[in-house]
C-alpha positions in Angstrom: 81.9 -60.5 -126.8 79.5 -62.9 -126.0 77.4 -62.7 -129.1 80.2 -62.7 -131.1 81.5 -65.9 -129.8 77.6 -66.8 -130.4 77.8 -66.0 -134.2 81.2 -68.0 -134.6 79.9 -71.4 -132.7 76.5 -70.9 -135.2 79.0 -70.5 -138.6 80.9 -73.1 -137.4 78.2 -75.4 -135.8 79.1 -78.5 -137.9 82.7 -78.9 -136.8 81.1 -80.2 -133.6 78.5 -82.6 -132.3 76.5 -81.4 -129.6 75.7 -77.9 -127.3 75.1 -78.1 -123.4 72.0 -76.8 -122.2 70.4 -77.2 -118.6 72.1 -80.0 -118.2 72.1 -81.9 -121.2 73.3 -82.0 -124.8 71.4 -81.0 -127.5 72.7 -82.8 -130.5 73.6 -80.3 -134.1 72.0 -82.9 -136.6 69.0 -82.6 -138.0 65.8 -79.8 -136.4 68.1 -79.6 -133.8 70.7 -76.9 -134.8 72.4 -78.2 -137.6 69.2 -76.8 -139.9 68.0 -74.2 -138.0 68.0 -70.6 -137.4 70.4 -68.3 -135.6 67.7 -67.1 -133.7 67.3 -70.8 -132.0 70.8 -71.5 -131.9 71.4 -68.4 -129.8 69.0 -69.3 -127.4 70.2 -72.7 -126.7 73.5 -71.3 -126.7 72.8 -68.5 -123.8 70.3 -71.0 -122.3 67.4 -69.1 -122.8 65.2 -71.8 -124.7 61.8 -72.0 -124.0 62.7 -70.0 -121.1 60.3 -69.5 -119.0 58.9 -73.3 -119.6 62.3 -74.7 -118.2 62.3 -72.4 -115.2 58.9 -73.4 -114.6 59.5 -77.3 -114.6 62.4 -77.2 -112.8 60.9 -75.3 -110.0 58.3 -78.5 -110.0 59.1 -81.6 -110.8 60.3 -83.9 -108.4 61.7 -87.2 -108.2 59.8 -90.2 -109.5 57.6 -87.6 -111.0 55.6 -89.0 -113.8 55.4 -86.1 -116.4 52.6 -85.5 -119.2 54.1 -83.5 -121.7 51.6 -82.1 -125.1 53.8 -80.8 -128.0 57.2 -82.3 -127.5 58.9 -80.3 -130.2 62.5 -80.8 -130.2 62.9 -82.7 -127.4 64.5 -80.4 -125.3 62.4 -79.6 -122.6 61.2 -83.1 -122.0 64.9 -83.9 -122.2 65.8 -81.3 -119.4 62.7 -82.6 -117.3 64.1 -86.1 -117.5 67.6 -85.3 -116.4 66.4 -83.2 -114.1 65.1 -85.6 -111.4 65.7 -89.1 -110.3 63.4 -92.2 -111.3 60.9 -89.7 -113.7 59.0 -91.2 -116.4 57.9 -88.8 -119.8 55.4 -90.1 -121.8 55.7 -87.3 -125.0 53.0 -86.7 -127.5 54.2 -85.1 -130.8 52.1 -84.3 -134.0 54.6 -83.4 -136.5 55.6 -86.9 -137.6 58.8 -85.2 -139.0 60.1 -84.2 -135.4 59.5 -88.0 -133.6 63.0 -88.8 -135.0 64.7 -85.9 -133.4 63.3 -86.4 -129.8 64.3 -90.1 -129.6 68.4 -88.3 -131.0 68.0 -85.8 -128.2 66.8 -88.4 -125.6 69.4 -91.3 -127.0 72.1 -88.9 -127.0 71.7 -87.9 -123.3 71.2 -91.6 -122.0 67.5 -90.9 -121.1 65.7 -94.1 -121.5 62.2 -92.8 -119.3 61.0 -91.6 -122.2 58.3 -92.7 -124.3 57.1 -90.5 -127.9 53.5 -90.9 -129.3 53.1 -89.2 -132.9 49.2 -88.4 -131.5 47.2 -85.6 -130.5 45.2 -85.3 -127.0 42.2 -83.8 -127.0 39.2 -84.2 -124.4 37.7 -87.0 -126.8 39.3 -89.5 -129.3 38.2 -88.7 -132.6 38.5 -91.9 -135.0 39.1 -90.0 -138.2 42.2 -88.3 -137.0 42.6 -84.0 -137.6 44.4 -82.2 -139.2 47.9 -80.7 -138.6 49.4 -77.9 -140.2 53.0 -77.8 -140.6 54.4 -74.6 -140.3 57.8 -73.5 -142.0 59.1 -72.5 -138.4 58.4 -76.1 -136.7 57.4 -74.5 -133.6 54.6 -73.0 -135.2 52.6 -75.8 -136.6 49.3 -76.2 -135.3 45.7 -77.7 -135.6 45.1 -74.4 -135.8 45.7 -73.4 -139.6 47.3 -69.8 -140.1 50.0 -68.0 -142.4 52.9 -70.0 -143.8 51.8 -73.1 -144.1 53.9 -75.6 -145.3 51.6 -78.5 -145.6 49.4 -81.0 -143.6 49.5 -84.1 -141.7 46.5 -86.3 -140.6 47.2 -87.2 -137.2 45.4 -89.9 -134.8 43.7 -88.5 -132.1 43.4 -90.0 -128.5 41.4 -89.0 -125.6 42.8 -87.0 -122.6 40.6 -89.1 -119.8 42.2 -91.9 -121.3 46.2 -91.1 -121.3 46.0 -90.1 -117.6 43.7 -93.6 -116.6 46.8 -95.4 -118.3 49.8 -93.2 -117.4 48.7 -91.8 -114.3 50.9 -88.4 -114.2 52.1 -86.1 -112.1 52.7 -83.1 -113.9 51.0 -81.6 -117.3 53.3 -80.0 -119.3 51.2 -78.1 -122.5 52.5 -76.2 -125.2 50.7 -77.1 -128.3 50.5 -73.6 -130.3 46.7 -72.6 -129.1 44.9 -76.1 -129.3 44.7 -75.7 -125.1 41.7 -73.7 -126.4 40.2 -77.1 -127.0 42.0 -79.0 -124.7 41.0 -77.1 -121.5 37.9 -77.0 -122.0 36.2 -79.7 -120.1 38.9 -82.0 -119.0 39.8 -83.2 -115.3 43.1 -82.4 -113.4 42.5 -83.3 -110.3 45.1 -86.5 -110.6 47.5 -84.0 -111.3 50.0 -82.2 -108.8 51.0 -79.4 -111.2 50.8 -78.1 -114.6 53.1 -75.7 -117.0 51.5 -74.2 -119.4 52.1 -71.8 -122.5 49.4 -70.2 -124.0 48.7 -68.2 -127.0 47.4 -64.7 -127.2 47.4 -64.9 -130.8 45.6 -68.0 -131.7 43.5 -68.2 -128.1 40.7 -65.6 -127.2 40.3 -64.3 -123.7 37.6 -66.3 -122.7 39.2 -69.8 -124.0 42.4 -68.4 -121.4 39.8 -67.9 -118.5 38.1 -71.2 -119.2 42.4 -72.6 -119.0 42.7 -71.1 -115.6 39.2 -72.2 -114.7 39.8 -75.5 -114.8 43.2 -75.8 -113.2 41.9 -73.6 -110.5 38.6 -76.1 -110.1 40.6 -79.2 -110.2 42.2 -77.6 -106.7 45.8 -76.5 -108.7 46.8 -72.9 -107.1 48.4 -70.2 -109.5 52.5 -70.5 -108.6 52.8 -66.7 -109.7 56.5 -66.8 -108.9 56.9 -69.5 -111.9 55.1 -67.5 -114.2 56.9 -66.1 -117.5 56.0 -64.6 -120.5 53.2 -66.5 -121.6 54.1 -69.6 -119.6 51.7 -69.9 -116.6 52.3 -72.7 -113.7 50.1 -74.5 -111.5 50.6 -76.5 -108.4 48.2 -78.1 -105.8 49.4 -77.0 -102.4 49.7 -79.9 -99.9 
């Protein structure tokens, strides 16, 4: 019964506005759900969106918390993070130009002004001439990391990791940004931080590249919180 009522609020998504999730709306225009796929839609609907992400981030963030967050996507989780807890501060970074809009609908639509959206990538150092981005034709597949069913490419600015943290100062990294942590992880400090979610990639990441991840939460003093762990969402937290 369930699914069925599912399939009739996906046909007949445009006769309304929003859908609640954790806490929040998530608006049917645009990436959101008015153009996407049944599979999305059903997992917003039964709450299941970026599952494992969401459970994790709830179980750590706190308030005032200032959150971190690579690969903003749709807005959603960074939306959920900022309703979930008093007096937190988002700073976003995005690299599919396309999907900035979409955040700040999410974010204006829920009354969350402690958000801020960068259309940048982070990467252990700035690199003046930009990278590449491959855009996927599922969003949440695009990439630095260039594979099947490419849809085109976007030259995006790149900033330094050492630097965002010296001028935001966060609390909690969130990461999911579709195997670049290969790159990312490899050399950069977390000891500022007090926890980290992270999603990594099988597919796109070796086993080494994942060991080097864990390596450097686990030398910056962040503990593995096994009992947040999902899928291939792993959690970190630095125990006081």
């Amino acid at each position: 019964m369930n699914k069925l009522i599912a399939r009739i609020m996906y046909y007949t998504r445009f006769l309304r506005s929003s859908l609640p999730f954790y806490g929040i709306r998530v608006p049917f225009d645009g990436f959101h759900l008015g153009r996407t796929t049944w599979t999305t839609f059903k997992f917003v609907y039964r709450g299941d969106y970026e599952g494992p992400e969401v459970n994790a981030l709830l179980g750590l963030v706190r308030k005032g918390d200032r959150l971190l967050e690579l690969g903003g996507g749709l807005g959603i989780v960074s939306g959920v993070a900022a309703n979930a807890a008093d007096n937190a501060h988002l700073l976003i970074f995005e690299a599919n130009p396309a999907l900035i809009p979409h955040i700040k609908t999410l974010h204006k639509l829920n009354g969350l002004t402690n958000t801020e959206i960068r259309n940048q990538l982070v990467f252990p150092k700035a690199d003046a001439q930009g990278r590449s981005f491959f855009v996927h034709n599922s969003f949440g597949a695009s990439s630095v990391v260039e594979h099947k069913k490419v849809a085109g490419t976007v030259e995006v600015p790149v900033v330094a990791f050492p630097d965002v943290v010296a001028e935001f100062r966060p609390d909690i990294l969130i990461c999911d940004i579709e195997g670049a942590e290969a790159e990312l992880f490899d050399g950069i400090d977390l000891s500022g931080f007090r926890a980290a979610v992270i999603e990594v990639h099988p597919s796109l990441v070796s086993p080494e590249k994942i060991k080097r991840l864990f390596e450097t939460c686990l030398s910056a003093g962040l503990s593995p919180r096994v009992d947040l762990f999902g899928g291939t969402v792993v959690a970190f937290e630095r125990q006081e």
